[in-house]
C-alpha positions as CSV (number, residue, x, y, z in Angstrom):
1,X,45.8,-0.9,-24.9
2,X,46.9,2.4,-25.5
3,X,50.3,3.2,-26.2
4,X,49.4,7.0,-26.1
5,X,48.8,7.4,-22.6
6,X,51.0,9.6,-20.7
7,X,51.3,10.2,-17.1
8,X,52.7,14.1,-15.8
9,X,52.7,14.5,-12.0
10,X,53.4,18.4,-11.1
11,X,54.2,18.9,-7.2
12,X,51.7,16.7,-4.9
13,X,48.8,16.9,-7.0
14,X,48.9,15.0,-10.3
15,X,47.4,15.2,-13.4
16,X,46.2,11.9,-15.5
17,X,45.9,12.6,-19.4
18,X,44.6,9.7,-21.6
19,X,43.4,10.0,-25.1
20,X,39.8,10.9,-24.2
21,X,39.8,12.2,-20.8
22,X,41.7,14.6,-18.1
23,X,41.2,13.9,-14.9
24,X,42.6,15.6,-11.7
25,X,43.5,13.7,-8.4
26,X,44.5,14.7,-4.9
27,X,46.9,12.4,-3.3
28,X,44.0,10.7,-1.7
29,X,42.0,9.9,-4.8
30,X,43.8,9.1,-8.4
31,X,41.0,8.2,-10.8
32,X,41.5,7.0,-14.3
33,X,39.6,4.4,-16.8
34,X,40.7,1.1,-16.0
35,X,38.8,-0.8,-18.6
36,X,39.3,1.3,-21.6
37,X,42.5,2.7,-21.0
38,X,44.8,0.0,-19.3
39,X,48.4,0.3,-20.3
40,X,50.5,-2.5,-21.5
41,X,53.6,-3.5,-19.5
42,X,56.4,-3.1,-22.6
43,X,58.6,0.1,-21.9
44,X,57.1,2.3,-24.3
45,X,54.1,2.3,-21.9
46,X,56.4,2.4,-19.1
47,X,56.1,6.3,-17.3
48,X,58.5,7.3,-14.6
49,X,58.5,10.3,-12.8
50,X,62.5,11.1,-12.6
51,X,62.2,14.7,-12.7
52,X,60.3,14.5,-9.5
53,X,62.8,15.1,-6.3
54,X,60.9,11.9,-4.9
55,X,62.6,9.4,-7.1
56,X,60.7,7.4,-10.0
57,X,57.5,5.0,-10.0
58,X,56.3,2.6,-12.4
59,X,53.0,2.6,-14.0
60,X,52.4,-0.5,-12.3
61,X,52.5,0.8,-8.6
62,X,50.1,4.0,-10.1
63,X,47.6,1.3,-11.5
64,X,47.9,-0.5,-8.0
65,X,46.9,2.3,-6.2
66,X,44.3,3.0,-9.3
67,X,42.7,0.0,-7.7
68,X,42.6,0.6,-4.2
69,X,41.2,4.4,-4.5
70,X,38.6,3.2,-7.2
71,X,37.5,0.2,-4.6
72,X,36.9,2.8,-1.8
73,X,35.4,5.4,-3.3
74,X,31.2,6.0,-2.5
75,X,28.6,5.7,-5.9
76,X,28.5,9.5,-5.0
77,X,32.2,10.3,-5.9
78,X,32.7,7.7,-8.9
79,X,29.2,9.8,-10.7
80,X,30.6,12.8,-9.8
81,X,34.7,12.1,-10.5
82,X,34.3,9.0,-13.2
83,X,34.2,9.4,-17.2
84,X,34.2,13.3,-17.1
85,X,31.6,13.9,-15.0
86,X,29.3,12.8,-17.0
87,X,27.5,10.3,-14.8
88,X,27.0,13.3,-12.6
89,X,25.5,15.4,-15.4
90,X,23.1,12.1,-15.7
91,X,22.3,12.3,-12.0
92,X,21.4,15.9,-11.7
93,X,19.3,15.8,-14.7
94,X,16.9,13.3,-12.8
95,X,17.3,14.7,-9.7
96,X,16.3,18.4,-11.4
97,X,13.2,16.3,-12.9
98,X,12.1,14.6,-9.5
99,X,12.8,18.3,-7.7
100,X,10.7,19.8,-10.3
101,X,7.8,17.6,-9.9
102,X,8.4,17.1,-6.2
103,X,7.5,21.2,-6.7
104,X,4.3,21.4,-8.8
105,X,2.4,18.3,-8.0
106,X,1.1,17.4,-4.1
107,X,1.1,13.1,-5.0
108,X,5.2,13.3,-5.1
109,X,7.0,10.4,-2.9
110,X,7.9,12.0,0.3
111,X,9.8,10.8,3.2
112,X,8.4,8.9,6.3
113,X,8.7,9.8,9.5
114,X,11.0,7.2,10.3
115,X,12.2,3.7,9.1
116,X,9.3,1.8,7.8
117,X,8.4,-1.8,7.2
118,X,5.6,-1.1,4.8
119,X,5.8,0.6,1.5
120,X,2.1,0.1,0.6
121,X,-1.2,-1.0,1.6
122,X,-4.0,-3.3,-0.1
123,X,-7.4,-2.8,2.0
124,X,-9.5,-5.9,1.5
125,X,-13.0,-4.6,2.9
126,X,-16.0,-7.1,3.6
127,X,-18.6,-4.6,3.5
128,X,-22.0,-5.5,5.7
129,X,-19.9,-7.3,9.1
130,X,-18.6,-10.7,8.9
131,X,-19.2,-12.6,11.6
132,X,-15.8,-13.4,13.7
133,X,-16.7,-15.9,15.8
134,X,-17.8,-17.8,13.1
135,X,-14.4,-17.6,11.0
136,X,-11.4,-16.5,13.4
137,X,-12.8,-16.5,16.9
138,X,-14.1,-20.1,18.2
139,X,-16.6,-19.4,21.1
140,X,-17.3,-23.2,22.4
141,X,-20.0,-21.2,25.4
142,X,-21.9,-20.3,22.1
143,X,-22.5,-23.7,21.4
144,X,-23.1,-25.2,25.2
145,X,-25.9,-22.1,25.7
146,X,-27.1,-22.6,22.2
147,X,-31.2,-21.4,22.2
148,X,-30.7,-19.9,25.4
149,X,-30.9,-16.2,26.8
150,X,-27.4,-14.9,27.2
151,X,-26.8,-15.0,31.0
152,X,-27.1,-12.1,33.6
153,X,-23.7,-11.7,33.4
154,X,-22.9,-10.8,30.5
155,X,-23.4,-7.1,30.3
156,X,-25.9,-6.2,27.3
157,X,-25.2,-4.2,24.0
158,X,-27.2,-1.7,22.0
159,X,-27.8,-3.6,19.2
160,X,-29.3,-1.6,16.1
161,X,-32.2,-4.5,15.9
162,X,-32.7,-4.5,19.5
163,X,-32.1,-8.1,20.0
164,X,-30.3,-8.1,23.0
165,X,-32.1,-10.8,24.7
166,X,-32.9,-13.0,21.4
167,X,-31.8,-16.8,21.8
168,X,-27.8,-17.6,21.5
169,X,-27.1,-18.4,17.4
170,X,-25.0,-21.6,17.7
171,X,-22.0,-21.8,15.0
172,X,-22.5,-24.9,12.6
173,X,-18.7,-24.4,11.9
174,X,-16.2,-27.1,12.1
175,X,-12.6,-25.7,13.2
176,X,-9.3,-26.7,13.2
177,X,-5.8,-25.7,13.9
178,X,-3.6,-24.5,10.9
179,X,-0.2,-24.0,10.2
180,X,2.8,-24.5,12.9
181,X,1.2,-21.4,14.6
182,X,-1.9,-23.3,15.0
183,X,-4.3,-20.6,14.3
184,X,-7.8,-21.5,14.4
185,X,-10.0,-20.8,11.7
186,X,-13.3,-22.7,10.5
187,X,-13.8,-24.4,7.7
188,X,-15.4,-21.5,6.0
189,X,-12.0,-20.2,4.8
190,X,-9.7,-23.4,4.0
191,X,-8.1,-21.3,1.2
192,X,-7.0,-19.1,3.8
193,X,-6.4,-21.1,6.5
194,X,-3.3,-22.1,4.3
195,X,-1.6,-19.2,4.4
196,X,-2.2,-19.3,8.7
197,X,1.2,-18.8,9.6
198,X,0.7,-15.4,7.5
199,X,-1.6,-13.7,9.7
200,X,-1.7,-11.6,12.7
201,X,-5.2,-12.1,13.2
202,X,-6.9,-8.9,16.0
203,X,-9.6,-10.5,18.1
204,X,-9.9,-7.1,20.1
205,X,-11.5,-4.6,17.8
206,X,-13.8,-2.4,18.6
207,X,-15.6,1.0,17.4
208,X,-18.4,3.3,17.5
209,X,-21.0,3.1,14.7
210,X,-23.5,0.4,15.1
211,X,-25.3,0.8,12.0
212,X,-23.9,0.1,8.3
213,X,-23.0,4.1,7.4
214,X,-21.4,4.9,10.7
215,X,-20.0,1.4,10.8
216,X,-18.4,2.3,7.5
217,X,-17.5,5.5,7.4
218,X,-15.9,5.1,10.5
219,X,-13.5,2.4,9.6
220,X,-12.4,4.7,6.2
221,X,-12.1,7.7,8.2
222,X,-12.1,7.5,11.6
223,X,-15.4,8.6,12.5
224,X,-19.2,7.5,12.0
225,X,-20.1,11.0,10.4
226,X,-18.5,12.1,7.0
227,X,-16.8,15.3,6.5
228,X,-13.7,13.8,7.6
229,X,-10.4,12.4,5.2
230,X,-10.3,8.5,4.3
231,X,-7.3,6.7,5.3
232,X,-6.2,6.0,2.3
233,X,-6.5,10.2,1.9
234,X,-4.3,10.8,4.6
235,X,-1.3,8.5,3.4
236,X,-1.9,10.0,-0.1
237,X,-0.8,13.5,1.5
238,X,1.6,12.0,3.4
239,X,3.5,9.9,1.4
240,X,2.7,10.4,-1.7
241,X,3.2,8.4,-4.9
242,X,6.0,6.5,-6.6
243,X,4.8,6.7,-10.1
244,X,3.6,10.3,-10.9
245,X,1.6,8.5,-14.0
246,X,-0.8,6.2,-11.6
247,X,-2.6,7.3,-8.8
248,X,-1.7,6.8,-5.4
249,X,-5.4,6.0,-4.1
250,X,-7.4,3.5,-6.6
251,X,-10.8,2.0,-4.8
252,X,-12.3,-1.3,-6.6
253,X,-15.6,-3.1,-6.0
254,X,-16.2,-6.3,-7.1
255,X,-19.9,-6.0,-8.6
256,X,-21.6,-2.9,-9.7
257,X,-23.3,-3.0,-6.5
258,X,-22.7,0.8,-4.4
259,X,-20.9,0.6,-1.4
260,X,-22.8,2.0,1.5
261,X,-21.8,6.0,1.8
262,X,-20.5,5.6,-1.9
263,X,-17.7,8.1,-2.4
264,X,-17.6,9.7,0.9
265,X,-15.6,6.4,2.2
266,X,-12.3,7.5,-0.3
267,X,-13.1,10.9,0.0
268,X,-10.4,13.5,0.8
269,X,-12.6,15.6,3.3
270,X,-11.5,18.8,4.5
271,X,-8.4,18.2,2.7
272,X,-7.6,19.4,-1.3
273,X,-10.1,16.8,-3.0
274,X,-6.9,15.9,-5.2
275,X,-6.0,13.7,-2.2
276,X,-8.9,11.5,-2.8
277,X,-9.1,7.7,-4.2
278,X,-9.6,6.6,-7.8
279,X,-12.6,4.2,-8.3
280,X,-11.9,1.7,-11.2
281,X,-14.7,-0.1,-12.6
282,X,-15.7,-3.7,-12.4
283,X,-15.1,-6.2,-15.1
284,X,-12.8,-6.8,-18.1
285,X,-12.6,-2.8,-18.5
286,X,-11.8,-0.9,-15.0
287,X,-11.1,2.2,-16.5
288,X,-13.3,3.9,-19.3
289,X,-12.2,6.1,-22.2
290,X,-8.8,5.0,-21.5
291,X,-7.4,4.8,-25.3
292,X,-7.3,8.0,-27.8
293,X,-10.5,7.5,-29.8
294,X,-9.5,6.9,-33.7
295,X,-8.1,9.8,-35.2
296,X,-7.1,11.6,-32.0
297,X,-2.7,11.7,-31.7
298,X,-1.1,11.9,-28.2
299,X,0.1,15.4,-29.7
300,X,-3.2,16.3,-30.6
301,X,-5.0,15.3,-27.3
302,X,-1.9,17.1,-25.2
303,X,-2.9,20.8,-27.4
304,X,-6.4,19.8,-26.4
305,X,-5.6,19.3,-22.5
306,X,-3.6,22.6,-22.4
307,X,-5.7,24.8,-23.9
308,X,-8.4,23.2,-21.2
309,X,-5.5,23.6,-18.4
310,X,-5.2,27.4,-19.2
311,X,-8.8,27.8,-19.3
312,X,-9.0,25.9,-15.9
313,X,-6.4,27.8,-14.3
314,X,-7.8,31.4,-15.2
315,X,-11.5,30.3,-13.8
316,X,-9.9,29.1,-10.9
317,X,-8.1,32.2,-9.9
318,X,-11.3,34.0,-9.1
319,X,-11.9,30.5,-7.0
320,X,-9.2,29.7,-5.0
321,X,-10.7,27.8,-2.1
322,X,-12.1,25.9,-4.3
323,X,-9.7,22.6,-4.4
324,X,-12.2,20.5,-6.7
325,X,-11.4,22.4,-9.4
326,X,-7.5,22.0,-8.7
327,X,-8.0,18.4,-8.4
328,X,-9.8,18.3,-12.0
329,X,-7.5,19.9,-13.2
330,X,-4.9,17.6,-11.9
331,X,-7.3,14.4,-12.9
332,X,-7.1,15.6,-16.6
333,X,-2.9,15.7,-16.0
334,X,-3.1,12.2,-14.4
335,X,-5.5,10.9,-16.9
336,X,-3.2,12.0,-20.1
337,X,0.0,10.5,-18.2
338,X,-2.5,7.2,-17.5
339,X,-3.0,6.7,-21.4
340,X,0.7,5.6,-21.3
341,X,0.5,3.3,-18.4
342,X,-2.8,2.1,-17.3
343,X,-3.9,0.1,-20.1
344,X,-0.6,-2.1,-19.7
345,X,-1.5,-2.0,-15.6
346,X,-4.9,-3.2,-16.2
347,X,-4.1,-5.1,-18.9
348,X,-4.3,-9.1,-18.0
349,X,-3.5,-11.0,-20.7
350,X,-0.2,-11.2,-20.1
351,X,-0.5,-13.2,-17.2
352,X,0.1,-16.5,-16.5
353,X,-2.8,-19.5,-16.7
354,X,-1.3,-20.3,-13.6
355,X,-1.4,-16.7,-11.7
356,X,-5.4,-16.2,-12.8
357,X,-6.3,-20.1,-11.8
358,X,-4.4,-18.6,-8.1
359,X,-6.9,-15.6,-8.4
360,X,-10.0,-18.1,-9.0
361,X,-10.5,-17.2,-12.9
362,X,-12.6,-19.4,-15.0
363,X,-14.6,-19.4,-12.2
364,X,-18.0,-17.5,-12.2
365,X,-18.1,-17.1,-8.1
366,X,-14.4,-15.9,-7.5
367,X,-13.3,-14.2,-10.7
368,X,-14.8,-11.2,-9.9
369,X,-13.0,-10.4,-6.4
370,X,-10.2,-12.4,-8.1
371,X,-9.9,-9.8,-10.8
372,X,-9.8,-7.1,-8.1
373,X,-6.9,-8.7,-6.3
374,X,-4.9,-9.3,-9.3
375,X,-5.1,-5.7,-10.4
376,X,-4.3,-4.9,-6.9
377,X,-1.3,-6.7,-6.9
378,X,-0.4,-5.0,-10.4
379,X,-1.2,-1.6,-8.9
380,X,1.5,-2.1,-5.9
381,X,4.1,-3.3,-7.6
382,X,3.9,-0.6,-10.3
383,X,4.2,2.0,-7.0
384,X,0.4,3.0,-6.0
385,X,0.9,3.4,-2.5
386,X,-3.4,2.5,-1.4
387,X,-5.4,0.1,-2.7
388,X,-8.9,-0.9,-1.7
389,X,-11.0,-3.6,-2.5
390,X,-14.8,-4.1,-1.0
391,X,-15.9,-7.5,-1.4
392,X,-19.5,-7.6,-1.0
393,X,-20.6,-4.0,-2.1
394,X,-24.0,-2.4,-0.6
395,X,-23.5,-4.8,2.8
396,X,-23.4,-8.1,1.2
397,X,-21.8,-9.7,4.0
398,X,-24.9,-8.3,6.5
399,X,-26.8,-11.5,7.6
400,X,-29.8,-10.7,9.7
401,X,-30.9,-13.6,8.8
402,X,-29.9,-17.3,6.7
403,X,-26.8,-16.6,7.8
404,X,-25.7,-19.9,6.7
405,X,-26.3,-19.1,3.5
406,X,-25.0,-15.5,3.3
407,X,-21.6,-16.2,4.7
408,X,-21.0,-19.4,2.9
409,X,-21.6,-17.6,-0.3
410,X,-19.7,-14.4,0.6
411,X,-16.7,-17.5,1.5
412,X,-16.8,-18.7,-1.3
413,X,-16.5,-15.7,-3.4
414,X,-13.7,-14.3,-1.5
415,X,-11.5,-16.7,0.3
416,X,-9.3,-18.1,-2.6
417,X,-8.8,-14.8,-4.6
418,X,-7.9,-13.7,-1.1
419,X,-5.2,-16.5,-0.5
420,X,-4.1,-15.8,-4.1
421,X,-3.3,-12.6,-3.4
422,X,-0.9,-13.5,-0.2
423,X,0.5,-16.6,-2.3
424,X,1.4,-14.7,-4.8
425,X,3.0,-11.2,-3.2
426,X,4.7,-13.6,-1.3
427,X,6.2,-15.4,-4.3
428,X,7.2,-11.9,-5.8
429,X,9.0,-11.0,-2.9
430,X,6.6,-8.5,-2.6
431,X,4.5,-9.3,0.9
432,X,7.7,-8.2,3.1
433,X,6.7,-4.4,2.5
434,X,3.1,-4.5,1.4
435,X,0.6,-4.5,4.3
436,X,-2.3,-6.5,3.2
437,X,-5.6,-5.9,5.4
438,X,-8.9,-7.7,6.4
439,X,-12.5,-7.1,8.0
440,X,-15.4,-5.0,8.1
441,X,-16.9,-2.0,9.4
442,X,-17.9,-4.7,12.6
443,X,-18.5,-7.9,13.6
444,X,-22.1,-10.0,14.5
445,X,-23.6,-10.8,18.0
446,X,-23.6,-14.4,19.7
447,X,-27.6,-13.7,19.9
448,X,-29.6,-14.4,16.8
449,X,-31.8,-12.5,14.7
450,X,-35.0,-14.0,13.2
451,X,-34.0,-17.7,14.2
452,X,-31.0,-18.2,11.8
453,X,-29.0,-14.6,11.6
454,X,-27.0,-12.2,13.6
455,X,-27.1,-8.7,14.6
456,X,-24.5,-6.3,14.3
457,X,-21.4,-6.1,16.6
458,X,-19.2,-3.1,16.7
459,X,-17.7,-3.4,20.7
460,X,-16.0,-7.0,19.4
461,X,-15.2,-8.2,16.8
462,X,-12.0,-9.8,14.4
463,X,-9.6,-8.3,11.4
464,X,-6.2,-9.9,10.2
465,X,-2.8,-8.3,8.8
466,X,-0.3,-9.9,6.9
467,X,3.2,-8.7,5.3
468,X,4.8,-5.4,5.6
469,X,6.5,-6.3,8.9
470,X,4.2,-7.8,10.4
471,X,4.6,-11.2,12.2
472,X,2.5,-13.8,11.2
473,X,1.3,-16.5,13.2
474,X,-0.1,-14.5,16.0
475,X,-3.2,-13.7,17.5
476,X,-3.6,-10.4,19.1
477,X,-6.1,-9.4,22.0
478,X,-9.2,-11.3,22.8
479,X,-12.9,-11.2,23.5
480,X,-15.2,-12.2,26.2
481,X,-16.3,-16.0,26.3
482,X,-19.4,-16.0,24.0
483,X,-17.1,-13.2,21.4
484,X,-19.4,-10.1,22.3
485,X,-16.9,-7.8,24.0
486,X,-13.4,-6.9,23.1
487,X,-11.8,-7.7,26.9
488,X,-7.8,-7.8,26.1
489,X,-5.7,-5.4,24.3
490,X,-8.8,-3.3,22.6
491,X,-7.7,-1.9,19.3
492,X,-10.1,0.9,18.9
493,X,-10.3,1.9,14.8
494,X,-8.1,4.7,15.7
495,X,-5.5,2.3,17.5
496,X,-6.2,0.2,13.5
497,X,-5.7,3.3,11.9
498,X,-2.7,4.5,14.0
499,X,-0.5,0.8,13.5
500,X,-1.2,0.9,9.3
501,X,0.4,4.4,9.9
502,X,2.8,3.2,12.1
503,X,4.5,0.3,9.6
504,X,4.3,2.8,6.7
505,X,6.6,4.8,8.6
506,X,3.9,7.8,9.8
507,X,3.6,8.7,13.3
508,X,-0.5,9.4,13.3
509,X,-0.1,12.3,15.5
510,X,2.5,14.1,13.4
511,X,1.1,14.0,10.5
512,X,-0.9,17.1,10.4
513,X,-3.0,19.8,7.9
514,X,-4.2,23.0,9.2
515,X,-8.2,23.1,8.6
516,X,-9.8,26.4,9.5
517,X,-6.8,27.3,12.0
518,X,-6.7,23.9,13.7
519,X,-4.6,20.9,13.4
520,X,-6.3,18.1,12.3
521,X,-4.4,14.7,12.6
522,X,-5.5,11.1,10.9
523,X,-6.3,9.6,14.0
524,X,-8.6,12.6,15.4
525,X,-6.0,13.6,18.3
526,X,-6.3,10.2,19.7
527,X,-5.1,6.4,18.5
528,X,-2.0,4.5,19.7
529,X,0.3,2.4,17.2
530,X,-0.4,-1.6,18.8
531,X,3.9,-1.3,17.9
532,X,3.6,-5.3,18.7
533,X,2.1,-6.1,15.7
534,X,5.9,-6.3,14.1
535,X,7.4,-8.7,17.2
536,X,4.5,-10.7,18.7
């Protein structure tokens, strides 16, 4: 109560004093502190306006009408009209600081072309070719031409082992329906099989590189030979980040193993190389040196990374076209912002017995790819807007030959840490906008290779998405009856590349940068968004 208050109305626009604030009003907003300020109802709080011409009005109408214009004001007027302004003062301040590093740094959040259903991506890459019509793609003339030479009909691949006319492989898979979409999928992946109704699972992939590093880089960057930005690249410079102290790209392996083309598959090409993915480590410790060594203060190691910022900066004049120097000297910005964040990111402990048995910790086959996923999951919801995680690094999943053997392990390893992931960023609430992604650089043939393997297979084969509008449940295109051609609705990697860009909000041919003169777009000038993806 305050029995202080009084209440001067000059002409038609009126004035509101109260003890700690003077506010102004038009006749078609009256603003005052409700909560702090509310009058009593005994006459000594009563104001009347009987000098007006108009005739007199109670406090009671005023705070009536208080009420009304407060409930239909915007969150723009109240910061900018309530307690003295000083919400707006609040406002600009951040605004200033988002503007200001919206200026000087490239990774800062930008807008979307349009609307989009996914803020974020986790890749899951099963490096070496998994074999689709063993896991997602039943093929029952596989198994009635099992031994046999693939017929006339069938027109023959170039197959990098030349085993075009090599005996049909039958599948020793047993498959069911799952889920009240029925998807099939073999009893290689029962993990993921529960998670069915989850999946948009693309039988009708295709592409161009037949050999591991084509295969590869293509599927990163569009093309089998490097040079060229990785995916992950391009939404970097498009999007940007949502937390200026992680980066926006992070790559993870799940063994020390080197993934085939190494750093040219997250490399930012033609583009600044700031644009480029971060590679955590495997194991307990992702990222090195991360804590101040003993001695070392956060003031101290800031001096340090000026002085080397000024030093940087006047080398780099003389070197301008030179962007790997600007993106070290950005790495050594990111790295002293990461020493305040990162080691709680990466930091497990603090999760649940529950969460790491989802992952498949304690575990010695799945922790590994388990650990990847759960930092992945950390990484999105703290605002990295690309994650990537190859399962099976330096072509694990290729099986020439014992296939039974190499794909049951490479299962085993990777199917529940895989479901885990889903289950849980769908518990979080957080699989509606993040696009989660499976497959390799291609798929295997129906013939074998030396008795008990598979060749490679890049004109068919299968990938799955799930989450950031995408609807679940569906299977998308189809290959020929023994799973060697894509025949309905091909999805060339460019048409892949093109829908990821697509539900983040990116039109692939719009997003452009000028190399040497010429416009050089994600998808290479060609690719169209498979917009179906989101309805089924």
């Amino acid at each position: 109560p305050c029995g202080r208050t009084r209440w001067r109305f000059i002409n038609s626009r009126r004035t509101v004093s109260t003890p700690t604030a003077r506010l102004t009003a038009t006749p078609s907003r009256l603003w005052a502190n409700r909560t702090r300020h509310r009058p009593s109802h005994d006459s000594r709080n009563t104001a009347t306006c009987s000098s007006m011409p108009t005739g007199s009005c109670t406090l009671i109408d005023m705070r009536t009408q208080l009420s009304t214009e407060l409930s239909e004001a915007s969150r723009r007027e109240f910061l900018l009209r309530g307690g003295a302004g000083f919400g707006a003062l609040a406002l600009t301040g951040m605004l200033a600081r988002d503007q200001a590093f919206a200026a000087t740094n490239p990774h800062a959040a930008k807008q979307p072309h349009f609307a989009p259903t996914a803020k974020r991506v986790i890749f899951l890459f099963m490096e070496g070719g998994p074999s689709h019509m063993d896991l997602f793609d039943p093929k029952p003339l596989i198994q009635k031409l099992a031994g046999q030479r693939m017929p006339d009909s069938f027109k023959r691949p170039i197959t990098p082992m030349g085993e075009a006319e090599s005996p049909i492989l039958a599948s020793q898979r047993q498959w069911k329906r799952h889920g009240q979409s029925g998807l099939w999928i073999s009893d290689w992946l029962p993990h993921t099989a529960e998670c069915a109704d989850d999946l948009a699972v693309i039988r009708s992939c295709w592409t161009n590189g037949i050999n591991h590093s084509g295969g590869v880089c293509q599927m990163n960057t569009g093309q089998p030979l490097g040079g060229r930005p990785s995916l992950g690249s391009w939404v970097n410079y498009g999007l940007g980040t949502e937390n200026a102290n992680l980066p926006g790209f992070v790559v993870m392996t799940d063994t020390t193993g080197t993934v085939t083309n190494g750093p040219r598959n997250w490399s930012a090409g033609f583009m600044p190389a700031t644009h480029q993915g971060v590679k955590l480590n495997p194991g307990v410790s992702p990222i090195r040196h991360l804590n101040l060594p003993k001695g070392v203060t956060p003031e101290t190691r800031r001096h340090q990374l000026e002085i080397l910022r000024q030093l940087n900066e006047q080398h780099l004049k003389s070197r301008e076209g030179q962007s790997e120097l600007e993106a070290r000297i950005r790495a050594y910005e990111l790295a002293y912002r990461m020493q305040a964040s990162a080691p709680e990111t990466v930091d497990l402990s603090k999760e649940t017995e529950a969460t790491k048995k989802l992952y498949g910790f304690g575990n010695k086959d799945t922790e590994p790819f388990g650990r990847c996923c759960l930092i992945a999951r950390r990484l999105v919801e703290r605002g990295v807007r690309f994650v990537q995680i190859y399962h099976g690094a330096g072509s694990k999943w290729d099986s020439h030959s014992k296939m039974e053997a190499n794909h049951g392990r490479q299962c085993r390893q990777s199917d529940l840490p895989t479901a885990g992931l889903l289950k849980d960023l769908k518990a979080r609430g957080l699989l509606d906008d993040t696009l989660v992604i499976w497959g390799g650089e291609f798929g295997r043939t129906p013939m074998s290779e030396k008795g008990d393997g598979r060749d490679h297979n890049p004109t068919g084969f299968t990938m799955w998405m799930a989450g950031g509008g995408v609807k679940g449940g569906q299977v998308i295109g189809a290959t020929d009856e023994l799973g060697l051609w894509a025949v309905q609705d091909r999805l060339h990697v460019h048409d892949l590349h093109a829908t990821i860009l697509h539900l983040l909000g990116i039109h692939n041919l719009d997003l452009v940068y000028r190399y040497k003169g010429r416009p050089e777009t994600p998808t290479i000038n060609e690719g169209e968004a498979y917009e179906k993806i989101t309805t089924g």
